[in-house]
LUMTI-656190 format. One line per 8 residues: their letters; for each residue x negated, y negated, z negated of C-alpha. Coordinates in steps of 0.05 Angstrom, whole numbers. Each point is the difference from the previous one (the first is absolute). Example, Ala and Ser with C-alpha at 12.3 -4.5 7.8 and 13.67 -1.06 7.14 Angstrom:
<atoms>
as	-246 90 -156  -27 -69 13
</atoms>
This chain:
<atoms>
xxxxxxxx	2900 721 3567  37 -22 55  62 37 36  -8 34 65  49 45 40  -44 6 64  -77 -11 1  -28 14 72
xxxxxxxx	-73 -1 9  -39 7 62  -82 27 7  -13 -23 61  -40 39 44  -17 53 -54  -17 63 36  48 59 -16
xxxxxxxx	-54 53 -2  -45 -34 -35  55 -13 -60  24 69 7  -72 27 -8  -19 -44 -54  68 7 -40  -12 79 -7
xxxxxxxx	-68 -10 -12  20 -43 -64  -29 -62 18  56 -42 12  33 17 -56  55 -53 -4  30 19 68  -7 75 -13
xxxxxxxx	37 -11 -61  60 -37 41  -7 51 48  16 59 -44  68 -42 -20  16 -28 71  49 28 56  -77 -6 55
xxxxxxxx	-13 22 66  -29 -39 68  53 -61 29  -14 15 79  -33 -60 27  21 -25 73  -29 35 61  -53 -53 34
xxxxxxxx	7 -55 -36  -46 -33 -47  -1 -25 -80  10 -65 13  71 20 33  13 48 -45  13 -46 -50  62 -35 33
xxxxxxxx	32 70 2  -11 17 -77  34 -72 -13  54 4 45  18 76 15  -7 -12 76  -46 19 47  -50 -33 50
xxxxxxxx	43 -5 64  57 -32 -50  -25 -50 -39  -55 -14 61  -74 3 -43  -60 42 26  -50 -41 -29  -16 -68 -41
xxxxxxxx	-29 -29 78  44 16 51  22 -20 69  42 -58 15  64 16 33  -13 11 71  -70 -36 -6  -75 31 -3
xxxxxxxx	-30 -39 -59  16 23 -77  24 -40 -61  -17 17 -64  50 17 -60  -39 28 -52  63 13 -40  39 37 55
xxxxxxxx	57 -40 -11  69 32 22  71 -21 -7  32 58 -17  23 8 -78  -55 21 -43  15 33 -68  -13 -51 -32
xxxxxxxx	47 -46 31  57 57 -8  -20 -12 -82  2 -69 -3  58 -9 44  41 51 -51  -25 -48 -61  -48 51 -25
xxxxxxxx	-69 -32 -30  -48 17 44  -79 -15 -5  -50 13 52  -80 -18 -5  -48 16 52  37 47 35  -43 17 71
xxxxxxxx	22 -33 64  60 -27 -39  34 -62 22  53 -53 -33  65 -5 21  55 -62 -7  51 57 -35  -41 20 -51
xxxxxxxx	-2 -42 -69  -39 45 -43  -79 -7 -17  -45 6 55  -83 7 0  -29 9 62  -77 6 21  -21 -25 -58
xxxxxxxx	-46 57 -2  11 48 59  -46 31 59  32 -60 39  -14 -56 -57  -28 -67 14  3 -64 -22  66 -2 -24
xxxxxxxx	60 34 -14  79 1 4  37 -11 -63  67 -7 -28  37 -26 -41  -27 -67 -15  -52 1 -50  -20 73 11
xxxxxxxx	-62 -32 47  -32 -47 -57  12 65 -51  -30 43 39  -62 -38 15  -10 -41 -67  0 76 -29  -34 43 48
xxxxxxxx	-40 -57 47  10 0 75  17 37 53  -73 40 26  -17 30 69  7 74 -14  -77 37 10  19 22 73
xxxxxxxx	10 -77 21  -58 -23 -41  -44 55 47  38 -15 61  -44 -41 48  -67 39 -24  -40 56 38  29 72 -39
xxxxxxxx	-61 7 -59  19 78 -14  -46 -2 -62  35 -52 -35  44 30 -41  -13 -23 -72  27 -70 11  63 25 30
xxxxxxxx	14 45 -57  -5 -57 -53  40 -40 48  47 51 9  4 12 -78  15 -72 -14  53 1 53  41 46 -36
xxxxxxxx	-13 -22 -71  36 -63 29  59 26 39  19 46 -74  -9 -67 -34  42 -39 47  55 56 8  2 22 -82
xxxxxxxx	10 -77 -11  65 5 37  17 55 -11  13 -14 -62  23 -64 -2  71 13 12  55 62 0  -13 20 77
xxxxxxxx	59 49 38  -57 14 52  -65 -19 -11  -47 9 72  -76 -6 0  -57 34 23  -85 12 0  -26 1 58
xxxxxxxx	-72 -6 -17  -12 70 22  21 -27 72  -71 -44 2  -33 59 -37  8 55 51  -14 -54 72  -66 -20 -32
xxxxxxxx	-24 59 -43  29 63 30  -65 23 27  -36 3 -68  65 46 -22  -13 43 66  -58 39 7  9 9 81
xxxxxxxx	0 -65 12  -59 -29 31  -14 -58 -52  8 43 -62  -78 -5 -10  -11 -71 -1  -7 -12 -71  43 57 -25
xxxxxxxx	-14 12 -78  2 78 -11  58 34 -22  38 -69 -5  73 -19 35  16 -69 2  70 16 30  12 51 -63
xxxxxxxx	-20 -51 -51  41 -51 31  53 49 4  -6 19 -73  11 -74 -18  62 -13 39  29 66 -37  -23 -34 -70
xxxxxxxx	40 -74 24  57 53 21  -2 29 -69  -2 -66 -34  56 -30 48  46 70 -21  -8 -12 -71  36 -78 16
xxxxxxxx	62 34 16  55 21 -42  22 83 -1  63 -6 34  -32 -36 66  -2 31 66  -76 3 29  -12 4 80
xxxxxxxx	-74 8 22  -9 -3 69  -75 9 21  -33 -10 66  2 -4 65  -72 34 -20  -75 0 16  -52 35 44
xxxxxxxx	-59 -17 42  2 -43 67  -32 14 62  40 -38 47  -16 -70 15  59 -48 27  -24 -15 68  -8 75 23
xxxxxxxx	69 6 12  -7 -59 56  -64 31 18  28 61 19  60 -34 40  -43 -46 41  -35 67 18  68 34 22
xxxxxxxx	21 -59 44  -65 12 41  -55 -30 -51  3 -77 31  2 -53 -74  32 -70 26  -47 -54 -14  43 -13 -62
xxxxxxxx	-18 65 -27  -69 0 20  -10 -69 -30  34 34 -67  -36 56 -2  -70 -47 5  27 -48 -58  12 58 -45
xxxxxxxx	-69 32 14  -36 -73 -15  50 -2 -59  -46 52 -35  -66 -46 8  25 -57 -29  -29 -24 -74  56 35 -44
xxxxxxxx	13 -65 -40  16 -32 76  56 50 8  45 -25 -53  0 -66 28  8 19 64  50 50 -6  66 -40 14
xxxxxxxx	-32 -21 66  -19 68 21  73 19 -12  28 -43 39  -35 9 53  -5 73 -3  84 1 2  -9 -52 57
xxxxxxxx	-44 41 35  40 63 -8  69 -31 22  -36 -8 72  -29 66 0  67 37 -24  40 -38 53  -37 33 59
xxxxxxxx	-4 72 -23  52 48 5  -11 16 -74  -34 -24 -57  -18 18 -75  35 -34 -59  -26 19 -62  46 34 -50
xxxxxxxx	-53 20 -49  -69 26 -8  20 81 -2  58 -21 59  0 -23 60  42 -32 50  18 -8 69  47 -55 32
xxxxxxxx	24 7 75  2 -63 32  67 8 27  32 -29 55  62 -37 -36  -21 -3 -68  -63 -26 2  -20 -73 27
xxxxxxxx	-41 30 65  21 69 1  -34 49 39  33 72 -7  71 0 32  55 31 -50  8 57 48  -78 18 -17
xxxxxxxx	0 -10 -66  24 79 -25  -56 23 55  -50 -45 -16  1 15 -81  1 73 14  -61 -9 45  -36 -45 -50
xxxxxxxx	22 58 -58  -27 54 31  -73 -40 25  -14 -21 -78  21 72 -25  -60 36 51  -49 -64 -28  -54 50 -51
xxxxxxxx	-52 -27 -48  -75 20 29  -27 3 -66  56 64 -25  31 15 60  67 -15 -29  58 -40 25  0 -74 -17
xxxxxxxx	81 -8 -21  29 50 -53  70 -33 15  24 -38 68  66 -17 24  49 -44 26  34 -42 -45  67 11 35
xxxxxxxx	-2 67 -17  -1 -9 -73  32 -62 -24  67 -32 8  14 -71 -9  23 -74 31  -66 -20 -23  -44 56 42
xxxxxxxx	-13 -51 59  -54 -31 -50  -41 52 -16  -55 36 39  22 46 54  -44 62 -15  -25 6 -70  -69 53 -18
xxxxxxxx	-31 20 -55  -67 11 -3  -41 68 -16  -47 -32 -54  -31 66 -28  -74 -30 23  -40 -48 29  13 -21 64
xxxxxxxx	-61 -26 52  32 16 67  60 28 33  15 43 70  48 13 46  7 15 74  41 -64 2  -38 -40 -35
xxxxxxxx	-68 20 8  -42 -11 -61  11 -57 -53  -47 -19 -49  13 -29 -65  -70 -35 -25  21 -15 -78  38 31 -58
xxxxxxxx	65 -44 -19  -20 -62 -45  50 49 -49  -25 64 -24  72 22 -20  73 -12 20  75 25 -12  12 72 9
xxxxxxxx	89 4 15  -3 51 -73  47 -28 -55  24 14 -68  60 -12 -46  4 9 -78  74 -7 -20  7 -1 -82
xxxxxxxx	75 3 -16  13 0 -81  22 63 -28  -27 45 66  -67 30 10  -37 25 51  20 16 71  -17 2 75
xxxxxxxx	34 -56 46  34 25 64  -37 26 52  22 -51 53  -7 -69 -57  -29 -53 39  -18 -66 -11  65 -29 30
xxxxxxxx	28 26 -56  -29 -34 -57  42 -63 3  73 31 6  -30 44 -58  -18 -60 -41  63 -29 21  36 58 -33
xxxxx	-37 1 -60  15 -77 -11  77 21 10  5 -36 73  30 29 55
</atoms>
């Protein structure tokens, strides 16, 4: 068996509640039996922002308006159109950069959103088999790439991507279990193989199979939800049983390690069911500014509406196309609006001023902007679903008001979280008048902001975390526990 001092492993997108529920009911027994040795408790996620930003913060110990991430798309710097960084690259010191740079042996496989780094000259795997795999994958040092594939074949789109230009098939959840299954029978593979292949001083990796699992099958988990009948087998879970086989690879990958090793679980940002399609958000701004779409939105919104009535099998091929021009398109409609959407995440939402100054053809003079945001707060906060009467944000504010940082200028100006307790078909407001949203997201789950964090420290049992743990500290604690200041 191999050494290991540190062993960090991530379950991505793992709902808290679920795991909690399931570990006292005694069927995830592995966890529940780290659990009852483990200092546990919930790591505070950030308010507003969304999973794929979270994952910068757990890395680095920063937040959002610091090391500049809201999303893997985002805005270019004083532009309207997005580029795409689906590993939310940032260039402030990860942990395991701080390792490598103190000459500790470091190993890191598949760890989410994770990105390489010119200072760091341990092992690194990444997307080899993630939610964000393709065809393709990082590696180093040399070598590691032929290993990895001549052992364990190729890198594979993960069961999301493979679904991702097809119309949502809610009774089709048998293939994406086996899928599913498969996918995590070869992340253990991959990660026991390196595990222990050397002596590791921290050892980072992670499954994040449960992450495809609760987007595509949520609504067979969730009686509410208005798919769970199509093709529902009786008394059958396929978010449990997936569950209950990431706690048997946990089990296995706890066995690897040797008694004196430190074990951090971190687990989420979680699951639940989504209601709230992307374009609302703009929908409901175009309505506040007086309901008149440019003809760059108009011509958007028609593209997207023949989008669905295209052969499936067309879409694939035509999807680099129709995101080009859709981020062509909405660069001239954000530059003549007074404020525009930028997606920060299916459960959050965002809102970016077009400000006089900052942004290439600003609009809202710097002496508005405090006015204007409070205005734009309070309309979205009196916004109320017709179908429960409730209001549409459980969470709205102004980013300002919450974060601190040199990097805040680059992320959205008002951030909202969504109230996704059910279905949503149309919204009201004196303001607005009323909204109607025609189809259920393409998603019938995304990330709740719940998290969870199993610390196993040899020769202490179990305990409760601090009440105020949050996820930005994870890395200075994993710094500590690798003796690094």
């Amino acid at each position: 068996m191999a050494k290991c001092k540190v062993f960090f492993l991530a379950l991505e997108a793992a709902e808290p509640l679920l795991l909690t529920r399931w570990m006292d009911a005694g069927l995830l027994p592995q966890l529940a039996a780290l659990r009852r040795r483990s200092l546990h408790g919930e790591a505070r996620c950030l308010r507003g922002i969304g999973a794929n930003a979270i994952w910068p913060s757990v890395y680095t110990g920063v937040g959002p308006a610091t090391h500049g991430r809201y999303y893997h798309d985002q805005l270019q710097s004083g532009g309207y159109q997005s580029i795409s960084d689906c590993e939310t690259r940032v260039e402030h010191q990860t942990i395991w950069d701080a390792a490598s740079k103190a000459g500790l042996q470091v190993g890191m496989v598949d760890l989410p959103r994770a990105f390489t780094s010119e200072h760091f000259h341990g092992l690194q795997i990444i997307d080899w088999n993630t939610h964000l795999s393709h065809d393709g994958f990082e590696s180093r040092p040399h070598g590691i790439h032929q290993h990895v594939e001549a052992r364990f074949g190729r890198s594979k789109p993960c069961v999301c991507k493979t679904r991702q230009y097809f119309e949502p098939d809610p009774s089709e959840a048998k293939g994406a279990v086996t899928e599913i299954r498969e996918s995590i029978a070869r992340s253990l593979s991959l990660t026991r193989d390196q595990l222990l292949s050397r002596d590791w001083d921290l050892y980072l990796t992670a499954l994040d199979q449960l992450h495809c699992a609760g987007h595509l099958l949520w609504h067979r988990h969730d009686p509410t939800h208005p798919w769970h009948a199509y093709g529902s087998e009786q008394g059958y879970d396929p978010l449990l049983d997936l569950y209950q086989e990431v706690d048997t690879a946990v089990g296995t990958l706890l066995s690897d390690l040797p008694q004196d090793c430190t074990t951090v679980i971190f687990t989420g940002p979680g699951m639940g069911p989504s209601y709230v399609r992307p374009e609302l958000l703009d929908s409901i701004l175009v309505a506040l500014e007086g309901g008149r779409a440019s003809p760059a939105r108009k011509l958007v919104t028609g593209l997207k509406a023949l989008w669905h009535y295209l052969p499936q099998n067309s879409r694939r091929h035509l999807s680099s196309l129709a995101k080009r021009a859709d981020k062509g398109l909405q660069g001239l409609d954000r530059s003549g609006r007074r404020c525009f959407s930028v997606k920060s995440n299916d459960a959050v939402g965002g809102i970016r001023v077009n400000l006089r100054g900052r942004e290439a053809n600003g609009l809202v003079p710097v002496e508005e902007m405090d006015g204007f945001c409070s205005s734009l707060i309070k309309a979205i906060r009196a916004i109320r679903i017709v179908d429960t009467g409730e209001p549409l944000v459980a969470d709205i504010f102004r980013v300002t008001d919450l974060y601190q940082g040199e990097s805040i200028d680059q992320l959205p100006d008002i951030l909202i979280e969504w109230n996704q307790k059910s279905a949503i078909s149309a919204l009201t407001s004196s303001d607005t008048g009323v909204i109607r949203q025609d189809r259920l997201p393409d998603w019938s789950g995304t990330h709740t902001s719940r998290s969870l964090v199993m610390i196993q420290l040899p020769g202490h049992g179990e305990g409760n975390l601090p009440a105020d743990a949050g996820i930005l500290d994870i890395a200075p604690t994993l710094a500590e526990l690798c003796g690094l200041s």
